[in-house]
C-alpha positions, -999 to 999 in steps of 0.1 A, spaced: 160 -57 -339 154 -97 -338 132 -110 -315 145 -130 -289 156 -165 -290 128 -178 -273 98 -163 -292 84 -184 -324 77 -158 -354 43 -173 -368 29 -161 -399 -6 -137 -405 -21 -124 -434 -9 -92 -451 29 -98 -441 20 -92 -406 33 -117 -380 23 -125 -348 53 -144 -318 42 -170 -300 47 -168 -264 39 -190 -230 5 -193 -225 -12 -166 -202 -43 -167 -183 -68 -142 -169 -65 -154 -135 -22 -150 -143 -24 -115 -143 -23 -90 -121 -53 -63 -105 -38 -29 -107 -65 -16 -88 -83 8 -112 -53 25 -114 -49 58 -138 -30 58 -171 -27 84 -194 -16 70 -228 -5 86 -257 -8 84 -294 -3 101 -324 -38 93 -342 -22 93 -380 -13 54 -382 -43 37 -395 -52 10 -392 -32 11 -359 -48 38 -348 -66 69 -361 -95 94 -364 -124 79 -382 -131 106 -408 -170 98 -404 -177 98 -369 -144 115 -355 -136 90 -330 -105 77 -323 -102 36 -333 -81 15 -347 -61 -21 -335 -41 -3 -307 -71 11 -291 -87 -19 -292 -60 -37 -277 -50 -15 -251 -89 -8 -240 -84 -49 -234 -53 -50 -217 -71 -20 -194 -98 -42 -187 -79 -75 -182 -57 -55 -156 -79 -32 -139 -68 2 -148 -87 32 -162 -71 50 -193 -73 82 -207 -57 88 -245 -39 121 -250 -23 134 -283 10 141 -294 33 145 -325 56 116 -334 90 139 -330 73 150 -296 65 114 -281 97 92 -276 113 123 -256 74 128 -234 71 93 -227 107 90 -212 102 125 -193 70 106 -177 47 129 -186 31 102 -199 24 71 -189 26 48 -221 34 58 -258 14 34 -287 18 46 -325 32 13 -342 68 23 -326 97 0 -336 120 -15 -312 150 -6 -314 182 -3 -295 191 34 -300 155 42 -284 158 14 -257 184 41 -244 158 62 -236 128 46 -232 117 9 -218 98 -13 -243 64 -39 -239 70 -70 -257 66 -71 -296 29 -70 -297 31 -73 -340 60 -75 -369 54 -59 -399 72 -53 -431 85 -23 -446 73 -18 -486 75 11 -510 46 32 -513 36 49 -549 17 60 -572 -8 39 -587 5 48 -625 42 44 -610 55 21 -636 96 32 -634 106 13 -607 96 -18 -586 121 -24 -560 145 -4 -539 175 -9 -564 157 2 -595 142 33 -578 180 44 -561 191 40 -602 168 68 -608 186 98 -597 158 126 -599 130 104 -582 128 114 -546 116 97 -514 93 112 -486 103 104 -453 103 115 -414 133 123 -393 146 96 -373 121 70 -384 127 31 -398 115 43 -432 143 69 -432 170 46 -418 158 21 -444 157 51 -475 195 58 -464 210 26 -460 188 1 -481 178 19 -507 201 48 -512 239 51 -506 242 58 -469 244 91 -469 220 106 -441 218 142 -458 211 128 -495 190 157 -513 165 128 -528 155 121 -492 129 154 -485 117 154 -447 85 162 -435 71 166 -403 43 133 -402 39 103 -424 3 119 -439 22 143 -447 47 128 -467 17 105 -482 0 137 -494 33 147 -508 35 113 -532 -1 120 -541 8 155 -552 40 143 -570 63 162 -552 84 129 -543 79 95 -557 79 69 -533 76 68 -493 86 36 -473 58 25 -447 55 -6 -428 29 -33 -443 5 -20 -413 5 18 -421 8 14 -462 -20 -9 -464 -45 14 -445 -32 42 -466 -38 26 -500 -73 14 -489 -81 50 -480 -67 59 -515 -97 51 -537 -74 36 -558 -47 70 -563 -15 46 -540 -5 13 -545 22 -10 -526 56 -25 -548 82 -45 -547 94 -72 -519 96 -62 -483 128 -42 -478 132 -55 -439 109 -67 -410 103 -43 -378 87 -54 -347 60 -33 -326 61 -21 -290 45 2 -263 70 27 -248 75 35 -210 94 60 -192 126 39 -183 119 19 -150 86 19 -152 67 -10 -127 40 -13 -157 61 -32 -185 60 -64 -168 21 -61 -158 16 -50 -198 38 -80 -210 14 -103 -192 -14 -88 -205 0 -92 -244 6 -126 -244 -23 -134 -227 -45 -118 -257 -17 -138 -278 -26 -171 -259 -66 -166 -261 -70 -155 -297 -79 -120 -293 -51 -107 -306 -61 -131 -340 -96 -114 -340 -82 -79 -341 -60 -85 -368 -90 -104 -390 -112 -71 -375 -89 -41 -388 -62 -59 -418 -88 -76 -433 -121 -66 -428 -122 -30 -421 -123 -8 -452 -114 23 -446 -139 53 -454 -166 29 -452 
């Protein structure tokens, strides 16, 4: 969906993007009183957030954001673990408290759950193979009627597959589902399909993690724009929103973007 009106897309590096909104100071937001909040993640999304295969701890730009809006608002969090097809549905059953894996807003999902204010936008690009020299843009792949994409159920990437790249068609046999996004990365690696679509956030961890196997192609087929989920109703959106453009207003959210887009490597 478009951001609203009022907010002033400004440009970052990488084709990520970050809205300007009213300034927001510390002394602005609220003291939640070291309240408890479980939130949830599903730890394959790097550099958003993941397991770092060194150490085994979780990181990545969400935890470091939400660890700051924690401490900003005086509340104590706890990270849990849950499948993507599992968390939309948890999160609006409240059995947790807050749902971060890069999650698109969107209207259809705004039915069930209640969204933070964009927090990033990010663009969605075709991820290949690095010897993939057939096609370089969504119409030139859809010409090619035996290359297949990878994609998850109910996800932008698919919705973008079916309508942008493909002929609308929801059950098209070139569209082959699998259960996470690594696993329809490992999928293009193996050649069993030839291109998944990804977000600019996701596809460039994954290519850096690559050594070299995955590249990114093509011109960005659509912009999405990020937000933490909430059961609907929830008295913590507005407290959160606070919280978001006041790391917008102060720079931090700038420094993690320079910390995990463009100087993180990953495996390193």
């Amino acid at each position: 969906m478009t951001l609203r009106a009022s907010l002033l897309a400004v440009p970052f590096a990488a084709g990520f993007m970050l809205s300007a909104l009213p300034a927001a100071t510390a002394q602005d937001l609220p003291d939640l009183g070291g309240r408890e909040v479980v939130v949830v993640t599903e730890n394959a999304y790097p550099p958003l957030q993941f397991v770092d295969p060194k150490s085994g701890e979780q990181i990545g730009w969400e935890y470091d954001a939400m660890n700051e809006i924690a401490k900003r608002l005086n509340i104590s969090v706890t990270y849990q673990n849950t499948s993507w097809d599992a968390m939309i549905q948890s999160v609006s059953d409240a059995q947790y408290d807050i749902g971060m894996t890069g999650i698109t807003i969107r209207d259809d999902r705004k039915e069930k759950v209640d969204f933070s204010d964009p927090y990033m936008r990010s663009e969605m690009l075709m991820l290949v193979r690095s010897d993939e020299d057939r096609f370089d843009d969504g119409k030139s792949f859809g010409a090619l009627e035996d290359t297949l994409i990878g994609a998850q159920p109910g996800t932008s990437p698919f919705y973008t597959a079916v309508y942008e790249v493909l002929d609308g068609n929801e059950a098209n046999p070139r569209i082959k589902l699998f259960e996470t996004f690594g696993a329809s990365v490992q999928a293009l690696r193996a050649g069993d399909v030839d291109m998944v679509l990804t977000d600019s956030t996701g596809g460039k961890g994954y290519v850096e993690a690559s050594d070299g196997a995955l590249k990114l192609v093509g011109e960005p087929l659509g912009s999405e724009d990020f937000g933490f989920i909430f059961a609907k109703g929830s008295d913590l959106v507005a407290p959160i929103n606070a919280a978001i453009a006041a790391l917008k207003a102060d720079g931090t959210m700038d420094a993690l973007n320079k910390k995990w887009f463009l100087d993180y490597k990953m495996g390193q």
